[in-house]
Structure formats: C-alpha cells, structure tokens
C-alpha positions in Angstrom: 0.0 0.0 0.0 1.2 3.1 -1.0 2.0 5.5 2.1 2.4 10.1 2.4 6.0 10.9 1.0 8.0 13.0 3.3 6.9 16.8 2.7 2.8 15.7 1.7 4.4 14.7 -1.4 2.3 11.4 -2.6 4.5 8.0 -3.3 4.5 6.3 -6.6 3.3 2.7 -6.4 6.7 0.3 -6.9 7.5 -1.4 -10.0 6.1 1.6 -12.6 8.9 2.9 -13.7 9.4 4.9 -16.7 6.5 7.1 -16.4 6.3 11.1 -16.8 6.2 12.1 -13.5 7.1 15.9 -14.1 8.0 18.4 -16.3 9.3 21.9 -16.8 9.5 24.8 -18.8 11.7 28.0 -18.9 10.3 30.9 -20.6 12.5 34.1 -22.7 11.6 37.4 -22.3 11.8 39.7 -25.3 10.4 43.7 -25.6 12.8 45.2 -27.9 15.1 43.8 -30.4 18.7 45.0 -32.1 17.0 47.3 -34.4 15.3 49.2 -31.4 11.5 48.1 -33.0 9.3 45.7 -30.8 8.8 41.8 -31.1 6.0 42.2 -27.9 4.1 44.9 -26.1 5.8 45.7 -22.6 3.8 46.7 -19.7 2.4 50.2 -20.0 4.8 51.6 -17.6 7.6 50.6 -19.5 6.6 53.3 -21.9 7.2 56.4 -19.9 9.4 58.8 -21.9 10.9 60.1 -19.0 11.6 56.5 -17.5 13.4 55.5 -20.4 15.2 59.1 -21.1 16.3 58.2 -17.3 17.5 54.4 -18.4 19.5 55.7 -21.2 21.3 58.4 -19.3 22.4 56.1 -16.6 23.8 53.9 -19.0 25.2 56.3 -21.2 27.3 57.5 -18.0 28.0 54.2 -16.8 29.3 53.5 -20.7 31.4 56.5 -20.4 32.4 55.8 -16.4 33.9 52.7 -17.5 36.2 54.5 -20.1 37.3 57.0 -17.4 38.1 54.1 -14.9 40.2 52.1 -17.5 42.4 56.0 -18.1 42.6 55.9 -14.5 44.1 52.7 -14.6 46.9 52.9 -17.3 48.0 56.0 -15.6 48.2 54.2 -11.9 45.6 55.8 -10.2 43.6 53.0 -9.4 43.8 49.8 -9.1 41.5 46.6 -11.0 38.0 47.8 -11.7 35.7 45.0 -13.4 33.7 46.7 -16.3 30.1 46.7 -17.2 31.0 48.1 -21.1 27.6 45.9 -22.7 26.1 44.7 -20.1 24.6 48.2 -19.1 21.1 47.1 -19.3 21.2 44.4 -16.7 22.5 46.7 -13.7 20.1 49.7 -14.8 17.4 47.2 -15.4 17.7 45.4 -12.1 17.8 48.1 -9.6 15.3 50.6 -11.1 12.1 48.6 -9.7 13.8 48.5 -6.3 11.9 50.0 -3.2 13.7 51.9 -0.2 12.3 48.9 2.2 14.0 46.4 -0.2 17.6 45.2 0.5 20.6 45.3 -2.6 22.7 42.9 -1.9 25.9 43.4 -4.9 28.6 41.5 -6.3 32.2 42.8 -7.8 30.4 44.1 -11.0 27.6 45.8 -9.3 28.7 49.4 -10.4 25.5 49.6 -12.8 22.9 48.6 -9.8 25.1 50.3 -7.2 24.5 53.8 -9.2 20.8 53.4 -9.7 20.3 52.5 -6.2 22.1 55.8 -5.2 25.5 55.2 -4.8 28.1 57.9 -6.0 30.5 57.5 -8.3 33.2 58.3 -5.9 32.0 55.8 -3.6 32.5 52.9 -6.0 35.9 54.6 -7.1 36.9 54.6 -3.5 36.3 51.2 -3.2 38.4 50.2 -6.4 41.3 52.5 -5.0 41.3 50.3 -2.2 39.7 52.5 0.4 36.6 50.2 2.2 34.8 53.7 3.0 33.4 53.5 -0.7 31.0 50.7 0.9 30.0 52.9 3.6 26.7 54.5 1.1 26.2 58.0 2.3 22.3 57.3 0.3 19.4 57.0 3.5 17.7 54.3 1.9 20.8 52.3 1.4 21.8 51.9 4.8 20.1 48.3 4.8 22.3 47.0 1.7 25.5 45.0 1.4 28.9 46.3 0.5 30.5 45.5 -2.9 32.1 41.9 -2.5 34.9 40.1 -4.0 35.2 36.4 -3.1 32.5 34.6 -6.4 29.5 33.7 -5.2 29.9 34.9 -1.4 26.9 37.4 -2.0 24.5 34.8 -2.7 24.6 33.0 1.3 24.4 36.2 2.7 21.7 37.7 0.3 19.6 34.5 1.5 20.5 34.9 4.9 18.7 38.3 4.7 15.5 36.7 3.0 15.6 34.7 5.7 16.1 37.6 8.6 13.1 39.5 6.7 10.9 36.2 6.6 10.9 35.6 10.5 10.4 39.3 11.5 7.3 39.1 9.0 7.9 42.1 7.2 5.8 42.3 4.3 6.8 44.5 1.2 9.7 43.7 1.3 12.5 41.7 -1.0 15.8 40.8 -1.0 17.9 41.5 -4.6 21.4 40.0 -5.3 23.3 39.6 -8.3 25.9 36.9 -10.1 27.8 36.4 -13.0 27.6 33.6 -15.1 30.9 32.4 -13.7 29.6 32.3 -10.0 26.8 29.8 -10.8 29.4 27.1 -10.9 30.2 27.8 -7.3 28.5 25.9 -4.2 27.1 29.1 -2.9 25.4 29.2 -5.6 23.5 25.4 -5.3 22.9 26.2 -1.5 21.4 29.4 -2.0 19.2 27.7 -4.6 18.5 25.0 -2.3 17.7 27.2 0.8 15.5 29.9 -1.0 13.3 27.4 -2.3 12.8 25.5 0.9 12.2 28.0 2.9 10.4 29.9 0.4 12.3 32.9 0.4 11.3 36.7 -0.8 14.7 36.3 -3.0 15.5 37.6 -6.6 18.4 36.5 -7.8 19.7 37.8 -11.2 22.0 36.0 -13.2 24.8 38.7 -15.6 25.2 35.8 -18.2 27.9 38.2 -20.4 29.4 34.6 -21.6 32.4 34.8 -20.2 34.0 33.8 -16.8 37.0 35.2 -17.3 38.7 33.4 -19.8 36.1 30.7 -19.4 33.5 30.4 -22.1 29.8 29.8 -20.7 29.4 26.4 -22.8 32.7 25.7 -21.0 31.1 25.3 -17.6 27.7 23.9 -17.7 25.7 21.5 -20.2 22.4 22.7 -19.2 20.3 24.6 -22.4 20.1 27.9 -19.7 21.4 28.8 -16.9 17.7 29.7 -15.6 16.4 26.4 -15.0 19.0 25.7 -12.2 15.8 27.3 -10.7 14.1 24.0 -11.2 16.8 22.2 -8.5 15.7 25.0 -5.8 12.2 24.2 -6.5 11.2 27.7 -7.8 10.3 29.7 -11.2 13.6 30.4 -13.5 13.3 32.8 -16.3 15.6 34.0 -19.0 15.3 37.6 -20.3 17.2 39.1 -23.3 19.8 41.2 -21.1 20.8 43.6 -24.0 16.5 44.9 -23.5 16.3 47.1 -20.5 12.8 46.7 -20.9 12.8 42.9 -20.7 15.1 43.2 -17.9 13.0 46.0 -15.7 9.9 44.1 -16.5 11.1 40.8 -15.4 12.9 41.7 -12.0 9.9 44.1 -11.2 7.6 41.4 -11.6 9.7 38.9 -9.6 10.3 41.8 -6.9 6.5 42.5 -6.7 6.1 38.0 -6.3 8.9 38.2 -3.5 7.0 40.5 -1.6 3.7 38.9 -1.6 5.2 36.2 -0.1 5.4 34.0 -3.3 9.2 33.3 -2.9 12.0 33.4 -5.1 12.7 33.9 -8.2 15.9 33.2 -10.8 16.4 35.1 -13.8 18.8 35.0 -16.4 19.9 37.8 -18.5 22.2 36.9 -21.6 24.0 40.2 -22.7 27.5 40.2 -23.4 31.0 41.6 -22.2 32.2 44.6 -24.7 35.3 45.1 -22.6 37.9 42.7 -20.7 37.0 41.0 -17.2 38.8 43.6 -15.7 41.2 46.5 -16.3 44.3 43.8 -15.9 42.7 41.6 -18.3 43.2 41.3 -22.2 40.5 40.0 -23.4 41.8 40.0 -27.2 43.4 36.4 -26.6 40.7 34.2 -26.0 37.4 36.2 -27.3 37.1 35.0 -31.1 36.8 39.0 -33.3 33.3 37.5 -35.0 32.0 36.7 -31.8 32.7 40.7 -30.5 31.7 42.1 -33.7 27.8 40.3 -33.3 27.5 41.0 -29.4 28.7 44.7 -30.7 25.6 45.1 -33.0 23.1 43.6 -30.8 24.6 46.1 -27.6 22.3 47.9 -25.7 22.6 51.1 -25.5 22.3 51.8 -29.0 19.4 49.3 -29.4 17.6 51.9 -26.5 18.9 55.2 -28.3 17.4 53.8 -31.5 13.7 53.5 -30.0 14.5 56.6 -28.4 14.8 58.2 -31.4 12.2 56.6 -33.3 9.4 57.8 -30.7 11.3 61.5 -30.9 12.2 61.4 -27.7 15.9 61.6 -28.1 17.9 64.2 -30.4 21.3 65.4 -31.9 20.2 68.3 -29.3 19.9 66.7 -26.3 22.3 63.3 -26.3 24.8 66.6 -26.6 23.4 68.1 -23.3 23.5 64.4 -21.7 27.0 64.2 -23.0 28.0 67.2 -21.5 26.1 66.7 -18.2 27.7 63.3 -17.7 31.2 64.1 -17.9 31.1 67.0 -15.7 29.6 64.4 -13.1 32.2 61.9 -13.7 35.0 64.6 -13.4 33.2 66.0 -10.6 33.5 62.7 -9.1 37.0 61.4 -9.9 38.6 64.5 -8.3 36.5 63.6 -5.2 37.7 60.2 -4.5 41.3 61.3 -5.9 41.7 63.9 -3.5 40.0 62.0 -0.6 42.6 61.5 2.8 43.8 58.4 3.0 42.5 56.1 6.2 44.5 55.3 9.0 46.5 52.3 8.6 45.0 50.9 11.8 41.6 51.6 10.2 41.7 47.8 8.9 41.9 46.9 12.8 38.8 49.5 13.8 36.6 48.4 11.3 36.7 44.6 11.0 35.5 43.5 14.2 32.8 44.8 15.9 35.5 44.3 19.3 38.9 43.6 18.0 40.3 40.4 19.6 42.9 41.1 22.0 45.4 38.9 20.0 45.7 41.5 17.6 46.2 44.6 19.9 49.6 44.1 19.6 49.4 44.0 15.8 47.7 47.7 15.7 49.9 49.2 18.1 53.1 48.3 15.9 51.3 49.3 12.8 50.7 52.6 14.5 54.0 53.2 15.8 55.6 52.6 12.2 53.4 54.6 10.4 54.7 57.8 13.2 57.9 57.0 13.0 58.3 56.0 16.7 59.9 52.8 16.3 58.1 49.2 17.6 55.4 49.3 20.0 
C-alpha cells in the first residue's frame, strides 16, 4: 500500500517505472530587439518617456564611467576595476524597480545597480582604489544593503540569509535582490542558496549577468544545461531567461519577480544573456581568448544603442539633447573622480577598527606596531 511521502508529497506505487512524473518549462523574455523596434508589447509603464530618457542616461554615464576608470588605470591611479561596457542594461534594469524597504545585496560588477540604487560614483571609485569607506553608502535608503564583495558567489549565502532575517520578523513588502555572473553559478554558494531559497520559500531575486564569459572561461565551458535559468528547477522555484541587452525585458522581469517576493510567493531566478564589450577587468586582455566574429555580433546587438534607436524613433531623443547628456555626464564623472582622488587616505590601523565589531585582544599588539611605524616611533 502506498504511504504520504515526506513533505505531503504522494509515493509512486513500486514497480512503474518509466513514467512522466514531471515536467518543466523556462520561458525568454523579449520587448525590444537590435533594431530598437518591438517583437511584444511591454507593460504600459515601461513606456514612460521620462523613464526610459532616465534608463539611457544612466547607461550612457556608466558606458562613459567605464572609459574613465580604465584611463585611471593605465596612468596608476587605481587599481582593478571590473567593467560593465555591454552589459549596461542588466544593472540599470535590475535596480530601477527597487523600493527603499527592499535590500541590494551586490557582487564585484555591481557598479551599474550600485548607481541606480544611489550610490556615488566616488563611492565605487573609492572602493576600487582600495579604500573600504566606498561601501559605507552616504544614500538613507541604502543603509540596509550590502557592501560591494569580492570572493564569487559569497553574496548569494548572505543575500539569502537576509530573505531569511526578513521572513521571521514578518515584514511584508519587502525583498531581497542580489546579483551573479555567469561564472559564480558554478560555485557551491550558488546550489545552497538555490536549495535554501526554495525551501524555505524565500522573498529572493536573484539575477544572473550571463555576459558569456567567466574570465577566460567560455559559458558552454562550464555547464551543459540549455540555460542557466532552470537551475531554478533544483531550488524548487520559477527560473526565467530575459534578453539582457532589453532594458525593458530586464526591468519588467525583476519588477515582476520583486512584486512575487513580496507577496510572499518566494524566489525567483532570472537569467539575463548580454555580453561583455570590454575585458573581465582593467588587468585583463581579453583580445586572446574572445574570437573578433563573436565581439563584432555581441557589438551590434549592444544595448545602448538598441535603447537610443527606440529613443529616437518615438522623438524622444535628439542630436540636441544626447549633446546636453553628453556634457552633463562628464562634468559628473570629473566632478566625481577629483572627489575620490583627492580624498585623505584612512589610518592604517583603520583595517583593525573596522573589521570587528570588538577587535580580539590577540591582535592589539598588531595595531599598536602598525601605529607606531606609520609615526615614526619605532616598535610598539
């Protein structure tokens, strides 16, 4: 007789092997295409001139931001900086339909969502120049989110974690959002977070920056699986894929999945396939391994061009004006570079103050001598 399967789940009578006994799907979400012309309607809200005016001029700076950072570089002002150059759309897209009673939880290529959600530039260029203050968001509403990590895939525990925190206290409204490259889904983190957010039911979105590339590391490379979006189907939960060069695909999909979160519906995975225009970071050269055909397609399907296009078919967007953006966007980025360039230095002993909530007595010892060498006085 057949008995309850752990979890209310019913048990298959023995000896019937073979049947179906489930099945899956994973849908692709597609608004606009290369050409800047529709393949679907998007929601109604999408369609807000100043929205996507708004969209475009965040990307436009963070396309130009990116060029400033790698000058910055060659001329040894800073040190690696991972680029967003293509994969604009994603970070924009992500952390527009965020609310102030959500929580961002980043990873290293972040600086896209980072901006939206109200960081400064000079607090992500402090951060890259080494300097931990660049975490410490001046916004209000960002007082809640996570600092910029490095270590793949160590955002994803922690971003659960907080699902979690928000779950117990039940506080409804709101939703955890994290973010990882295509790379960090071949990390454990990864699988556990999968696991965990669909056990527990978790008000999670996770968004996955498939730019093809983990460093050197093809995408085909790592997985066999058709997407990356129905490692959802592991967890337990819904995985989507979304054409990541379509900030309207992109906003429409994470706002939907933000909105499911919370309600109390649980998690969501989405994949974004866009591309990476530039190298995996400013050290990297990504000429050797990234076949020229290959560039020269991801190049014309890019998205910032794809949203000036539609821009400028609905007459929204002009010679006249992507002059005045152009102009307003490098006095911000100047603006911003000589802030974090001419920013004091910390302490030396500030990487004992502000690691441990109480610093362990052990390592006393270890600030007073970095003190007394940095005065001159001799050992401690």
């Amino acid at each position: 007789m057949a008995t309850a399967a752990r979890g209310g789940r019913k048990a298959r009578p023995a000896g019937t092997g073979g049947e179906l006994v489930a099945r899956f799907e994973v849908r692709y979400l597609r608004f606009l295409d290369e050409r800047g012309e529709w393949v679907a309607e998007p929601p109604a809200e999408l369609l807000d001139p100043e929205l996507q005016l708004r969209n475009y001029r965040d990307m436009l700076l963070l396309r130009r931001f990116d060029h400033k950072v790698l000058m910055l570089h060659r001329t040894g002002r800073m040190g690696t900086y991972p680029g967003t150059m293509g994969q604009e759309a994603v970070g924009v897209g992500m952390a527009r339909p965020l609310t102030e009673r959500d929580v961002l939880v980043p990873y290293y290529r972040s600086a896209t969502d980072l901006y939206v959600r109200g960081a400064a530039l000079h607090e992500i260029l402090l951060y890259w120049m080494g300097d931990e203050r660049g975490s410490d968001f001046k916004a209000p509403h960002m007082k809640h989110d996570f600092p910029i990590p490095i270590c793949i895939g160590s955002q994803l525990p922690q971003a659960a974690g907080v699902a979690t925190a928000i779950k117990l206290r039940g506080e409804q409204g709101r939703a955890v959002l994290t973010a990882v490259g295509d790379g960090g889904t071949s990390q454990g983190d990864f699988y556990e977070t999968l696991n965990v957010a669909g056990a527990w039911n978790l008000p999670l979105v996770i968004v996955i920056n498939n730019n093809r590339w983990a460093l050197t590391e093809p995408t085909c490379a790592q997985t066999a699986c058709q997407t990356l979006a129905q490692k959802a189907v592991a967890g337990g939960f819904e995985g989507i894929q979304v054409d990541g060069n379509d900030i309207f695909a992109v906003q429409a999909a994470v706002a939907a999945a933000l909105d499911k979160a919370r309600r109390g519906q649980g998690p969501t995975l989405i994949e974004a396939l866009t591309y990476r225009l530039c190298a995996h970071t400013t050290i990297d050269n990504a000429a050797r391994y990234v076949p020229k055909e290959e560039l020269e397609a991801a190049n014309a399907a890019e998205p910032l061009v794809r949203l000036r296009r539609w821009l400028q078919n609905q007459g929204i967007l002009d010679d006249r004006l992507e002059a005045k953006l152009e102009n307003e966007i490098k006095d911000e980025i100047e603006q911003e570079v000589e802030l974090a360039l001419n920013t004091p230095l910390p302490p030396p002993e500030a990487m004992f103050d502000y690691l441990y909530a109480e610093l362990p007595e052990k390592l006393w010892p270890q600030r007073a001598e970095v003190i007394a060498r940095e005065r001159g006085t001799g050992d401690a």
